[in-house]
N, C-alpha and C positions, 0 to 999 in steps of 0.2 A: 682859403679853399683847400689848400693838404692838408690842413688839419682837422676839418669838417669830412674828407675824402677817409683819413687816415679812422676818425671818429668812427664812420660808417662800414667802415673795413672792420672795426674791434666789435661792434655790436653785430655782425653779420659771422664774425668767429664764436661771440658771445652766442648767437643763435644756434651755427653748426653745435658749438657744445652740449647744448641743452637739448639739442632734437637729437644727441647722440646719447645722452643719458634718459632722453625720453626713450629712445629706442630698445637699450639696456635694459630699462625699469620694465616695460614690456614684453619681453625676451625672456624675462627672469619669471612675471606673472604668467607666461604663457607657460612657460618648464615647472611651475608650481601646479597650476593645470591639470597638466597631462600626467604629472605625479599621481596627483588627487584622482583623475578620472580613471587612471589607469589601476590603483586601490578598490574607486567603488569599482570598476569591471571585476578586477579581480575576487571579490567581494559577490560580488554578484554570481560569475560563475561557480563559485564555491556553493553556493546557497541554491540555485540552478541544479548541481550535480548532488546536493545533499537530498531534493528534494526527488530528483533521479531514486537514489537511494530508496527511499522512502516507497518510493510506489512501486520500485521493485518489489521490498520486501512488502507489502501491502500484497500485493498480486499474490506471492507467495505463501503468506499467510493465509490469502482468502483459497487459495487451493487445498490447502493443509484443510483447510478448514470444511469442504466441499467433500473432501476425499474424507475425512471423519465422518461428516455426516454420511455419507454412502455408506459406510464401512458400519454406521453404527441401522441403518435401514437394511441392512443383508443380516445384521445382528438377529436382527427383530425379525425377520423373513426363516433366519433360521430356528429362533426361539417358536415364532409360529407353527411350523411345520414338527418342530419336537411336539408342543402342545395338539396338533391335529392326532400328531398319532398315536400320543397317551391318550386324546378323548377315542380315539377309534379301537385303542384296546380295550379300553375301558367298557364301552360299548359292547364288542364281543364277549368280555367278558362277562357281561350282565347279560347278554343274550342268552350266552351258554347255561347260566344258573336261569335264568326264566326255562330252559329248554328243559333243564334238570327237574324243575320244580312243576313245570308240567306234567312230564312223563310220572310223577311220585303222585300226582293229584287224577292223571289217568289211569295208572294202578292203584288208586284208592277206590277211585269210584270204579273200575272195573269188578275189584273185589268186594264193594260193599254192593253190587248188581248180583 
């Protein structure tokens, strides 16, 4: 009977051991883990803040890009209003030779009367 007692006493040591290396082996997968997870997070906010990045300068570019286009329709506003008032000299000017070449065809035919 105490050796059957003493038996059960070493397989219930034998137990403790192995529920303490199980517990170990667990401990140690769980700190591999949070290694791991804490990598993909860090990984992750990395890729998060690049992409930050990115639509900042996106935003930025598309304003560059906005403010060009304005910049290049004021162009074209200005180049307009030059060309308005070359054709409106132009204009004048041919008025004035029409007025000239009147007056030269109203003293012809004045003087051929």
């Amino acid at each position: 009977k105490a050796a059957f007692i003493q038996m059960k006493e070493e397989d219930l040591d034998d137990a403790a051991v192995d529920a303490k290396m199980e517990e170990a082996m667990l401990e140690t997968q769980a700190a591999m883990l949070e290694a791991e997870a804490a990598r993909w997070k860090k990984e992750v906010d990395a890729k998060y803040e690049q992409a930050q990045k990115l639509a900042a300068a996106k935003q930025v570019l598309k304003a560059a890009f906005i403010q060009m286009k304005e910049e290049d329709l004021d162009d074209a506003a200005v180049d307009a209003k030059m060309e308005e008032a070359m054709l409106e000299t132009q204009a004048a000017m041919l008025e004035a030779e029409a007025a000239r070449w009147k007056k030269e065809v109203d003293a012809k035919y004045e003087q051929a009367q």
